[in-house]
C-alpha positions as CSV (number, residue, x, y, z in Angstrom):
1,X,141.0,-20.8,47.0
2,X,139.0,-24.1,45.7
3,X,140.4,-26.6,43.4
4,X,137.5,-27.8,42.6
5,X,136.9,-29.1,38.8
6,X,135.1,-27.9,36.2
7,X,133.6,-29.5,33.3
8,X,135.1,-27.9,29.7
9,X,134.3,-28.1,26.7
10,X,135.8,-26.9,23.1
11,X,135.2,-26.2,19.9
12,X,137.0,-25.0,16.9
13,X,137.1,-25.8,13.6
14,X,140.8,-25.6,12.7
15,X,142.8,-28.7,14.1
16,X,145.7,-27.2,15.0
17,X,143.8,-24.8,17.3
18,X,141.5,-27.2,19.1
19,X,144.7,-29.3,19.5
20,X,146.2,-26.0,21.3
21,X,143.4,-25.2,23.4
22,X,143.1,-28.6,24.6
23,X,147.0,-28.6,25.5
24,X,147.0,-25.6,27.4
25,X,143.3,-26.4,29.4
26,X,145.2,-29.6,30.5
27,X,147.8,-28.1,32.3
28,X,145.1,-26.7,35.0
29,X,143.6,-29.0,37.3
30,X,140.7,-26.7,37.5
31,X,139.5,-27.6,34.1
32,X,137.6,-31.4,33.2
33,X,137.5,-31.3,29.7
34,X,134.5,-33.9,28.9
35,X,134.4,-33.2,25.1
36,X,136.1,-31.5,22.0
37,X,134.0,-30.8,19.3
38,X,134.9,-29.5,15.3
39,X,132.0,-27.5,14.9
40,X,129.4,-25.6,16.7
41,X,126.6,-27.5,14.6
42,X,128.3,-30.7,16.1
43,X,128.7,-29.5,19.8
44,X,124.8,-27.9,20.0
45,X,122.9,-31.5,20.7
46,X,125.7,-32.4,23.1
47,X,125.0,-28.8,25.3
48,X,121.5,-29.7,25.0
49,X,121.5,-33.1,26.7
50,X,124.2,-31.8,29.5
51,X,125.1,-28.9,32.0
52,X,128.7,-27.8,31.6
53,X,130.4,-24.6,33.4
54,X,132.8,-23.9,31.0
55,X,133.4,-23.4,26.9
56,X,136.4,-22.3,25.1
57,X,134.8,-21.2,21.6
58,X,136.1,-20.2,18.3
59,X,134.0,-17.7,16.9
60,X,134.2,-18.1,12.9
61,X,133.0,-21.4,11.9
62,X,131.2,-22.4,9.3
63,X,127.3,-22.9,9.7
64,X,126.8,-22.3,13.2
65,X,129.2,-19.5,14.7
66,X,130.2,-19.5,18.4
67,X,128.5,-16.5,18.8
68,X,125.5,-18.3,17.7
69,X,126.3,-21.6,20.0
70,X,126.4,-19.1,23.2
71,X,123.4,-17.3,22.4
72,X,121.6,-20.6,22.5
73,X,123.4,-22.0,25.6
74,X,123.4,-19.1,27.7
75,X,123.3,-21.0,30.9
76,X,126.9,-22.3,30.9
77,X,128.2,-20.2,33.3
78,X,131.8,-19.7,31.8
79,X,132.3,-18.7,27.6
80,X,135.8,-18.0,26.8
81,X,136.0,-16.9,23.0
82,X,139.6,-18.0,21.3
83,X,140.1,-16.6,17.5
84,X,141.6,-15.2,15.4
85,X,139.6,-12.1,14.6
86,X,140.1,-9.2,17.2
87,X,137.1,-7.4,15.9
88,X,134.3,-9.7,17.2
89,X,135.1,-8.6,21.0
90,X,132.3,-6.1,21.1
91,X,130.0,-8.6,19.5
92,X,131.4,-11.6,22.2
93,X,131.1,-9.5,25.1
94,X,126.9,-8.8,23.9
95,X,126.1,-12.6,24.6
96,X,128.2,-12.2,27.9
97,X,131.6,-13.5,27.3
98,X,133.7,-14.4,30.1
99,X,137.0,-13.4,28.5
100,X,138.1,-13.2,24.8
101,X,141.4,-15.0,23.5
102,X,143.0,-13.2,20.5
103,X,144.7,-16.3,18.4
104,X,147.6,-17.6,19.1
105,X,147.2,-18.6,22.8
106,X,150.2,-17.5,24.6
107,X,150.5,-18.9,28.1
108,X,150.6,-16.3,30.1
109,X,147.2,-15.1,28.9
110,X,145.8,-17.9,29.1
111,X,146.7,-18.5,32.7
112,X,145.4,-15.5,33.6
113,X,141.8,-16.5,32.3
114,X,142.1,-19.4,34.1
115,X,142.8,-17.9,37.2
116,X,139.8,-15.5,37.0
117,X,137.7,-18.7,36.1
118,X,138.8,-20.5,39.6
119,X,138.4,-17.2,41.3
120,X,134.9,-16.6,39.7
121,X,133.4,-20.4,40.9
122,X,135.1,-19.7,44.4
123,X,133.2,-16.2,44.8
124,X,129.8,-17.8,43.2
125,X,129.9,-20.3,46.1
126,X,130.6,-17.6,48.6
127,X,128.3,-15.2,47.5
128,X,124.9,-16.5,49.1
129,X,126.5,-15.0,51.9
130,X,126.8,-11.5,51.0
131,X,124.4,-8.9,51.0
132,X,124.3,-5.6,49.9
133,X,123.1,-1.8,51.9
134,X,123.9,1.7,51.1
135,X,124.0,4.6,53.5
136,X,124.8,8.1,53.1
137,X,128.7,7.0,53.0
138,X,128.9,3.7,54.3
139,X,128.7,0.2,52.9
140,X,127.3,-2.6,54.6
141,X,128.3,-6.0,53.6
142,X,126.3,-8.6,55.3
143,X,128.4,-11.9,56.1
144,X,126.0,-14.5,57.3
145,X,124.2,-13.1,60.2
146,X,127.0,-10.5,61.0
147,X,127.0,-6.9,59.2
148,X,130.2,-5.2,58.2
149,X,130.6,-1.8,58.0
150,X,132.6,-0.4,55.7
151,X,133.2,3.3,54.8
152,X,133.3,4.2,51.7
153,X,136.5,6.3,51.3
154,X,138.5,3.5,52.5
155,X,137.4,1.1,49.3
156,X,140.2,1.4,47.1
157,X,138.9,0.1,43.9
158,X,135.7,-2.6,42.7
159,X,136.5,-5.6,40.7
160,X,133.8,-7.0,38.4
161,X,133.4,-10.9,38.1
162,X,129.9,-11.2,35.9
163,X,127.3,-11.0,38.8
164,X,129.5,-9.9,41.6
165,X,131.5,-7.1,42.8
166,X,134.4,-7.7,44.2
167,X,134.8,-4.5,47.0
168,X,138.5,-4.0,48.1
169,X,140.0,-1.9,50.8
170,X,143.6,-1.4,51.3
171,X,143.2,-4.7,54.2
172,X,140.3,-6.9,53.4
173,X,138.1,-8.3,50.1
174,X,134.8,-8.6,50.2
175,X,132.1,-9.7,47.8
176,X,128.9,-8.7,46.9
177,X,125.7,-10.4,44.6
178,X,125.9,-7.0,42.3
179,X,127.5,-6.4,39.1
180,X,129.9,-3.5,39.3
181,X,127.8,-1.8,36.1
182,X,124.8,-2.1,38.9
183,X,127.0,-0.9,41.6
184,X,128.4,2.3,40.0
185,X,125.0,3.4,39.2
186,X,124.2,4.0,42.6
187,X,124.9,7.7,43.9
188,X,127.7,6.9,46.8
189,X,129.7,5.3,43.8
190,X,129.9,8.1,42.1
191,X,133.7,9.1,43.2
192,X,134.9,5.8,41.5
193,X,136.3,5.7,38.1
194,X,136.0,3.3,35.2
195,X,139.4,2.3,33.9
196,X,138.0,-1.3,32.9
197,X,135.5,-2.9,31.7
198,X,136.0,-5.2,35.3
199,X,137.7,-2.3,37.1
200,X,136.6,0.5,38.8
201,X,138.9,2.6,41.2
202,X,138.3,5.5,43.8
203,X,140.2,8.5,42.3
204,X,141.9,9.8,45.6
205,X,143.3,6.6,46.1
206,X,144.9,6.6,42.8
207,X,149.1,7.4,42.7
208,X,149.6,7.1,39.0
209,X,149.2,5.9,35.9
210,X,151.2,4.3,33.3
211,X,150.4,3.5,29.7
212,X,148.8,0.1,30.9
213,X,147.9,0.7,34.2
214,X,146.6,2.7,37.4
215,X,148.5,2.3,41.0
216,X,146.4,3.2,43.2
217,X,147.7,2.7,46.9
218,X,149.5,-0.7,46.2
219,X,147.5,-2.2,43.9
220,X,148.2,-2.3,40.2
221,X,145.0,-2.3,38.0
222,X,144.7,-2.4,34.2
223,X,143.7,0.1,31.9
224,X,140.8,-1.1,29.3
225,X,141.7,0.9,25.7
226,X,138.3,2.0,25.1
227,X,138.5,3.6,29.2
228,X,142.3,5.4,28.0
229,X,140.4,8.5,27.2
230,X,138.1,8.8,30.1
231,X,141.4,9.4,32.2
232,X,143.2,11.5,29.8
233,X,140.5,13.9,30.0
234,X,140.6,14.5,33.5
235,X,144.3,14.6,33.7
236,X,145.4,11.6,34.5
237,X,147.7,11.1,31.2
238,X,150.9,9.6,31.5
């Protein structure tokens, strides 16, 4: 996996908070964080005068919100919401959040974020690679000027990473230039099952499920709370 840098940026109105952001982005050498900003009003010329691949936005602040800051800079690659306010998910996820941070920052979430950030840059890199072709019941995943032929009962589960689908079997990972909302639409996808807004999982291959998450084969995927109901409906209810 690349350990690459990215540039960061934050913004938060409370102190404290953008103090706390800052102190957990520093302890990942993935992150650069060029600038910290009070406001969104303050950080707006800044984003207009340079590129950066990742913001860590509060969401209420007075004058301009971060809601409002993304929707005008939606060409940063990476937006990571941190608040307070649980309720402005739905709202975050609209102007294509990467991930949403509910106040305060524990550690272990955090981490987690960034680890999907590095992974997300090393797939956008590898991607160009990738192309997409449906049969009947196969997949094939082009790899540079070799085509892979996967079946389609042996993909355990898709992972969605913004623009790409990450297609797992119980051996190898692949990844494709599709989102996995794209990807399900098509009719030989129809046997997987959203449990996640990222996560999608073949239903034969799936073992059990917990209050949090499905096994399927050895993998452990999580559950999303508004997807709880989709699989007590068809019986899979813990």
């Amino acid at each position: 996996m690349s350990r690459n840098t990215h540039s960061c940026i934050i913004v938060d109105d409370n102190e404290i908070d953008r103090l706390t952001a800052l102190a957990h982005a520093r302890q990942y050498p993935i992150l650069d964080v060029v600038s910290v900003f009070e406001s969104a009003t303050e950080a707006l010329p800044f984003l207009q005068n340079r590129s950066v691949d990742v913001a860590l936005l509060d969401v209420d602040m007075p004058g301009l919100s971060g809601l409002e800051l993304r929707a005008n800079l939606m060409q940063i690659p990476v937006c990571v919401f941190i608040t307070a306010y649980p309720d402005y998910a739905a709202d975050s996820f609209a102007v294509d959040a990467f991930d949403y941070l509910v106040k305060p920052i524990r550690a272990e979430r955090f981490g987690h974020t960034m680890n999907r950030i590095e992974r997300f840059f090393d797939l956008t890199r590898k991607a160009h690679l990738f192309d997409l072709s449906l049969g009947a019941d196969t997949v094939f995943i082009k790899d540079g000027h070799q085509q892979i032929k996967l079946n389609l009962h042996e993909i355990v589960y898709l992972e969605g990473l913004k623009d790409y689908t990450r297609i797992v079997t119980s051996m190898h990972q692949y990844t494709v230039l599709s989102s996995i909302g794209n990807l399900l639409q098509n009719q030989p996808f129809q046997s997987f099952l959203r449990i996640h807004r990222s996560y999608a999982v073949q239903r034969h291959f799936i073992d059990r499920v917990d209050a949090q998450h499905v096994h399927a084969h050895q993998f452990r995927l999580p559950i999303g709370r508004s997807y709880r109901s989709t699989l007590d409906s068809i019986g899979f209810n813990t």
